[in-house]
Backbone bond lengths (Angstrom), bond angles and torsions (degrees), N, CA, C in turn:
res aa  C-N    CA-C-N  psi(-1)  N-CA   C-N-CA  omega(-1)  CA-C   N-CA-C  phi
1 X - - - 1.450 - - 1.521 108.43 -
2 X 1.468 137.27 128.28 1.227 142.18 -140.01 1.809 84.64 -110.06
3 X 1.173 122.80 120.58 1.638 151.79 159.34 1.764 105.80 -49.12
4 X 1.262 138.68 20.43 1.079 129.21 -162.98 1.461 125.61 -158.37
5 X 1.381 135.82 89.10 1.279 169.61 -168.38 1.268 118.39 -38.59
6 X 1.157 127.98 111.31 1.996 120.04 169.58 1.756 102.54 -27.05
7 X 1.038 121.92 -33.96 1.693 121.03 -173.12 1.829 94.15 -70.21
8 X 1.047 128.14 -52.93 1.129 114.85 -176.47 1.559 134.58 -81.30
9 X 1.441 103.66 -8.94 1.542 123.07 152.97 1.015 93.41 -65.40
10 X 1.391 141.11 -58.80 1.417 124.25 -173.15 1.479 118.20 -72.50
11 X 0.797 127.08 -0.94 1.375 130.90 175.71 1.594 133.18 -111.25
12 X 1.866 99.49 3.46 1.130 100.39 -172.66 2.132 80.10 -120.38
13 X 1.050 106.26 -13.92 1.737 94.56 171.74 1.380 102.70 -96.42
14 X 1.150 137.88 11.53 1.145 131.35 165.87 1.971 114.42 -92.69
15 X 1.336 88.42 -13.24 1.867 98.25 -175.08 1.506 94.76 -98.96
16 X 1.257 109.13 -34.52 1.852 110.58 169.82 1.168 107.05 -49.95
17 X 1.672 122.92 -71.23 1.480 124.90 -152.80 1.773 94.30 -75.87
18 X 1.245 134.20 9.41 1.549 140.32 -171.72 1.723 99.45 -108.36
19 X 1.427 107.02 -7.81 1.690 91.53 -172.22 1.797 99.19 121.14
20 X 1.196 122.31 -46.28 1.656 94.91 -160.51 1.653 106.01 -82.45
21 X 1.554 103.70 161.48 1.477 111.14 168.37 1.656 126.27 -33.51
22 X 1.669 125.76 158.64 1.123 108.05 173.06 1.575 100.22 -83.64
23 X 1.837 114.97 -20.86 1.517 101.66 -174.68 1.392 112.92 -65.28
24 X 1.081 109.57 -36.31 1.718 127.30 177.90 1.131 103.22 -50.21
25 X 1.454 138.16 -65.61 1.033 140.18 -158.71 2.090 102.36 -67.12
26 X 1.048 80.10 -54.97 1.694 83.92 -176.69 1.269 103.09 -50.96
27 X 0.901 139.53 -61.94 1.615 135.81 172.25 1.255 126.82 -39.44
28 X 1.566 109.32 -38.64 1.693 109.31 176.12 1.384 107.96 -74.37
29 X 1.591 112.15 -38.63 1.540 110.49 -174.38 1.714 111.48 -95.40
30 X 1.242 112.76 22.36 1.260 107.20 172.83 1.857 127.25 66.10
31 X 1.432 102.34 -0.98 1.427 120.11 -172.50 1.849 109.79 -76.81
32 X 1.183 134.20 157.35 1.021 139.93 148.36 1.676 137.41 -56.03
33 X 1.020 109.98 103.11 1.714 118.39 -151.30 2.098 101.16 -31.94
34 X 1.523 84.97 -28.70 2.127 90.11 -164.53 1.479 86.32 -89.27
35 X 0.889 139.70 -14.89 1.782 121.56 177.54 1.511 103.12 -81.83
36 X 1.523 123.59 -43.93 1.048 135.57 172.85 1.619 115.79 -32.03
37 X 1.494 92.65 -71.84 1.588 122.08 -165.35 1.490 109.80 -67.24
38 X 1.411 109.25 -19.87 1.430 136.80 -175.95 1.954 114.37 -79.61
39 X 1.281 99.19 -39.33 1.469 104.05 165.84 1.355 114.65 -107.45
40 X 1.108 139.33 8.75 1.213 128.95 167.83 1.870 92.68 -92.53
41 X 1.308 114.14 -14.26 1.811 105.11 172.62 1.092 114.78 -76.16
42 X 1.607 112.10 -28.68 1.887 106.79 178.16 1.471 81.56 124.88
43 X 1.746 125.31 34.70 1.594 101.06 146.85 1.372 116.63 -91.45
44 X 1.548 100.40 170.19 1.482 107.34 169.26 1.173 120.20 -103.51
45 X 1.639 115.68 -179.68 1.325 126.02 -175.36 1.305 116.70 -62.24
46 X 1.468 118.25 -175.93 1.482 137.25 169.94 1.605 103.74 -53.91
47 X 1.298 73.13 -62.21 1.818 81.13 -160.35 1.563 104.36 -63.30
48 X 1.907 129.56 -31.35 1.028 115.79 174.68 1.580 129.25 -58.55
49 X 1.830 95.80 -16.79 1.575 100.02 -159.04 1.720 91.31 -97.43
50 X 1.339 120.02 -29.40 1.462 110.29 167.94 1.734 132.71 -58.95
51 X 1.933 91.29 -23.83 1.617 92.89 -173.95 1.571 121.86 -68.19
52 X 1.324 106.20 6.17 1.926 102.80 173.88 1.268 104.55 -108.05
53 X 1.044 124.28 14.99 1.352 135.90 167.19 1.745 123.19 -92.83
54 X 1.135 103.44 -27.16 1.425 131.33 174.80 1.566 111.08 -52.57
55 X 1.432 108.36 120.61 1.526 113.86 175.26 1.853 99.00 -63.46
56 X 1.369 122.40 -56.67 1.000 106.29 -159.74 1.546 106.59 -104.84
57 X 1.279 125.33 179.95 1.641 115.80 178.43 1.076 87.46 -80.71
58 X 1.771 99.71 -174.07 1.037 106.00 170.14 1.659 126.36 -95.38
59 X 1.436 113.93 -16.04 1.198 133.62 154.69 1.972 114.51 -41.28
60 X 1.479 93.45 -47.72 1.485 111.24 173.94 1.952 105.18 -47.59
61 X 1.538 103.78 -72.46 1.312 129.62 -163.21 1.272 88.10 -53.80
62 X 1.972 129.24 -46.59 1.669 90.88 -160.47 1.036 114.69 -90.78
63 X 1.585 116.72 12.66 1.637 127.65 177.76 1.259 104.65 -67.10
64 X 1.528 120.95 -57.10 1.631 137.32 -174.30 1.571 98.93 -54.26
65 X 1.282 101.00 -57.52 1.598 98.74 -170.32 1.363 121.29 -90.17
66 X 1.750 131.78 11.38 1.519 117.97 114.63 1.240 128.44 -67.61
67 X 1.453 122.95 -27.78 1.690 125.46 171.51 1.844 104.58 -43.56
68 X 1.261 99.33 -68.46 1.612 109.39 162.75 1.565 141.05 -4.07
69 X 1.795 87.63 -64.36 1.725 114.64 -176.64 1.122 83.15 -91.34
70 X 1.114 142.97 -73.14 1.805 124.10 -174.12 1.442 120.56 -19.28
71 X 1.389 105.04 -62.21 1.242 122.17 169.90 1.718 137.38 -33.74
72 X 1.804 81.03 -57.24 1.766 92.74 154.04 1.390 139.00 -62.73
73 X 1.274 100.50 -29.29 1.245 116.83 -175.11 1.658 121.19 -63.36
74 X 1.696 87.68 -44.34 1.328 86.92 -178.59 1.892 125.12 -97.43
75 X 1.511 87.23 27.82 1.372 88.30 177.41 1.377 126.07 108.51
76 X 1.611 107.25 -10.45 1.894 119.18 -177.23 1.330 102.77 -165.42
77 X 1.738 86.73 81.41 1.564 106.90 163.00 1.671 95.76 -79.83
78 X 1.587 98.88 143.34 1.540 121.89 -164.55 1.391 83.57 -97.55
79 X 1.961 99.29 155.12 1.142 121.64 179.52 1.305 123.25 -58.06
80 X 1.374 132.14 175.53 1.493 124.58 149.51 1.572 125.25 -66.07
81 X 1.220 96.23 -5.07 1.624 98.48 172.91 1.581 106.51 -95.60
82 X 0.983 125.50 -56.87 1.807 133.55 153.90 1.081 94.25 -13.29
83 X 1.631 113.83 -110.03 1.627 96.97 179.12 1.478 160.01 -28.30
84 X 1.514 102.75 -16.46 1.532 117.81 178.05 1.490 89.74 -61.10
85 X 2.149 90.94 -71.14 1.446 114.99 -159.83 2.407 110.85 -32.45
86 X 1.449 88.39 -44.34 1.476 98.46 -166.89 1.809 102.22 -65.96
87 X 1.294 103.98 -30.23 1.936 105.82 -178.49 1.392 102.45 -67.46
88 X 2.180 101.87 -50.80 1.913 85.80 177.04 1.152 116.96 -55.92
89 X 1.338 149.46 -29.78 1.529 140.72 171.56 1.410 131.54 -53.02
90 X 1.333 107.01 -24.73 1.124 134.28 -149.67 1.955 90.49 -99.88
91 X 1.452 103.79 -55.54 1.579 100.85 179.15 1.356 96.11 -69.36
92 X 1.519 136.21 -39.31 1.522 117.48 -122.72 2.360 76.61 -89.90
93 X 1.017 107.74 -37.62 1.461 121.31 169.96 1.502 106.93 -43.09
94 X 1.236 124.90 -46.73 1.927 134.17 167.18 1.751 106.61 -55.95
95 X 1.743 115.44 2.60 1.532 101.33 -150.53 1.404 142.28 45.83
96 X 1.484 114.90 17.41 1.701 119.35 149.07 1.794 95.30 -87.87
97 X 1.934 90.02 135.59 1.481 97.51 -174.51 1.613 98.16 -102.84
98 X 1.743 113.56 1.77 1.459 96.70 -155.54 1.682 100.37 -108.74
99 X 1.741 102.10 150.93 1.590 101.42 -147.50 1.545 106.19 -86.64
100 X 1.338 109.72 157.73 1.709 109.64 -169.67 1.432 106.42 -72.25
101 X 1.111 104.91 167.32 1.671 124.38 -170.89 1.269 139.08 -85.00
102 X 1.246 111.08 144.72 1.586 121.97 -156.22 1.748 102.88 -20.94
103 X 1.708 120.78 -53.18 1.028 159.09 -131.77 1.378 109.37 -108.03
104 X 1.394 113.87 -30.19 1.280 94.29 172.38 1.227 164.78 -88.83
105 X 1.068 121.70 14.22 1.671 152.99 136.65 1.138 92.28 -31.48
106 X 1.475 130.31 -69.93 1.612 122.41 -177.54 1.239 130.00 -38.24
107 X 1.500 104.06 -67.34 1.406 109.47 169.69 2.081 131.72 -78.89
108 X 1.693 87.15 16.72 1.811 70.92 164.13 1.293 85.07 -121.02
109 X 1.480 141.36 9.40 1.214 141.65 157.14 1.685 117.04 -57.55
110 X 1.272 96.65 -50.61 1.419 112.37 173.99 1.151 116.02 -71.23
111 X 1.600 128.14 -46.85 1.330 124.01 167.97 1.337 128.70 -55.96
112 X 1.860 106.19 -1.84 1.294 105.99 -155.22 1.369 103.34 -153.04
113 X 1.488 103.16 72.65 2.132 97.85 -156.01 1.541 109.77 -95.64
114 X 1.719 112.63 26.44 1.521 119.13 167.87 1.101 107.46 -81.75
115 X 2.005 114.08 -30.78 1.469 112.02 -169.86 1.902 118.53 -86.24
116 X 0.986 80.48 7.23 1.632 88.02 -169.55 1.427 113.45 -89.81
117 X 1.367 120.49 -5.06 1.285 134.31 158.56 1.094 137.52 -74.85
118 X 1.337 106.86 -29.54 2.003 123.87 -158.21 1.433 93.97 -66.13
119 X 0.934 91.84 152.22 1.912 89.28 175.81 2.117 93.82 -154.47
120 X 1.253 105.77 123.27 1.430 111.86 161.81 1.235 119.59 -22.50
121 X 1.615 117.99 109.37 1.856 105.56 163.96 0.890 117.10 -93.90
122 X 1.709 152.76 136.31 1.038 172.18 56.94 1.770 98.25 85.19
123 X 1.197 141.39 114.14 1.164 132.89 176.12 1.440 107.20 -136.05
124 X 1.731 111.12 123.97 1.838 130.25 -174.73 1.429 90.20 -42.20
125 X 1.587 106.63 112.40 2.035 95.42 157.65 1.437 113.07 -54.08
126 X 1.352 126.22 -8.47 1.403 116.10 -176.19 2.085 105.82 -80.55
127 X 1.531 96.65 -34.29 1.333 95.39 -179.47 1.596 98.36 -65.60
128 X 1.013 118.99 -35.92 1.723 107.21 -168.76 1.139 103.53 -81.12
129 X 1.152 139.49 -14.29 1.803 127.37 -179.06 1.000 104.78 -98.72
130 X 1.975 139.79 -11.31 1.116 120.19 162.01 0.685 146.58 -105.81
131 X 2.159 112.74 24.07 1.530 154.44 173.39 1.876 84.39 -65.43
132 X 1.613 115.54 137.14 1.371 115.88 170.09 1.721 89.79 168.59
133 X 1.194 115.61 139.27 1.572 152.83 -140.20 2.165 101.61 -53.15
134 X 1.684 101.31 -31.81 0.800 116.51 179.81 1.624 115.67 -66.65
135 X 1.483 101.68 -57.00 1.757 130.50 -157.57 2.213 77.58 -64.62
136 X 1.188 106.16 -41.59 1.764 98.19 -177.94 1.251 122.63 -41.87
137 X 1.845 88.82 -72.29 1.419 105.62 -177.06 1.317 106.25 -69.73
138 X 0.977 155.27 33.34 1.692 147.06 97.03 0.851 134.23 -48.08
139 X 1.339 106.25 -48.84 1.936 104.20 167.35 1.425 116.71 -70.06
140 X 1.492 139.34 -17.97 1.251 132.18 -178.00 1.688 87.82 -80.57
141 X 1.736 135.07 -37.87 1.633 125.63 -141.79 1.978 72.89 -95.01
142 X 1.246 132.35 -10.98 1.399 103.10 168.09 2.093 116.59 -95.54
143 X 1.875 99.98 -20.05 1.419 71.82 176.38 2.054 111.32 -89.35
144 X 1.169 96.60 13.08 1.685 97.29 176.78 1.568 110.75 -81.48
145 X 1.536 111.63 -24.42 1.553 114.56 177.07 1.577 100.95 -89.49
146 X 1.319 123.59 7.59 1.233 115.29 -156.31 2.028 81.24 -116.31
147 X 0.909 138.04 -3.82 1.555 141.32 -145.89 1.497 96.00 -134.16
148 X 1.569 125.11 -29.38 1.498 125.21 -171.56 1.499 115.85 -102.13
């Protein structure tokens, strides 16, 4: 496992394009001379070189993962199975029929470490059975007197 941070890739091509060696540099920042030598050519990151690997876009992912925070928000953040289930729909809808991986819960967990918090809140069944079309449109005709 490599000891050494996107901050210090950035910090050891920043002493490059300033004058010092790339061996130099790799040495101060602890980087590998070919990762080094590798982005100062115009490679990209981890995460850039993983994103074609990605079942879903990423446009996709931040759809799911505002669906998500919505979710939390209002009190029934969905399981980790919910979410799998909703991504397979989501690809099998792209026309890939083949199902996501053992693993991946992990890694959009990881890609995504706001969701890894949400946790279900507890909501009075009385508050939820006495949500109904009326009890609404009261609360919008009080925050409209509340706005004028």
């Amino acid at each position: 496992m490599s000891s050494y941070t996107e901050e210090h890739i950035k910090s050891a091509e920043e002493a490059v394009l300033g004058g010092m060696g790339i061996r130099q540099a790799s040495r101060d920042w602890g980087i590998p001379y070919a990762t080094l030598y590798g982005r100062l050519g115009g490679g990209g990151t981890r995460k850039e070189a993983k994103a074609l690997y990605q079942r879903l876009t990423p446009t996709q992912e931040a759809s799911l993962v505002s669906w998500v925070t919505t979710q939390g928000s209002l009190g029934v953040a969905p399981t980790h199975k919910q979410v799998n289930e909703l991504a397979s729909r989501i690809v099998r809808a792209g026309g890939d029929t083949r199902p996501l991986g053992r693993k991946w819960m992990e890694g959009f967990l990881r890609r995504n470490p706001v969701i890894k918090t949400l946790k279900a809140r507890a909501i009075d069944s009385k508050r939820v059975k006495d949500v109904n079309a009326a009890v609404i449109k009261d609360l919008f005709k009080i925050f409209d007197l509340l706005e004028s």
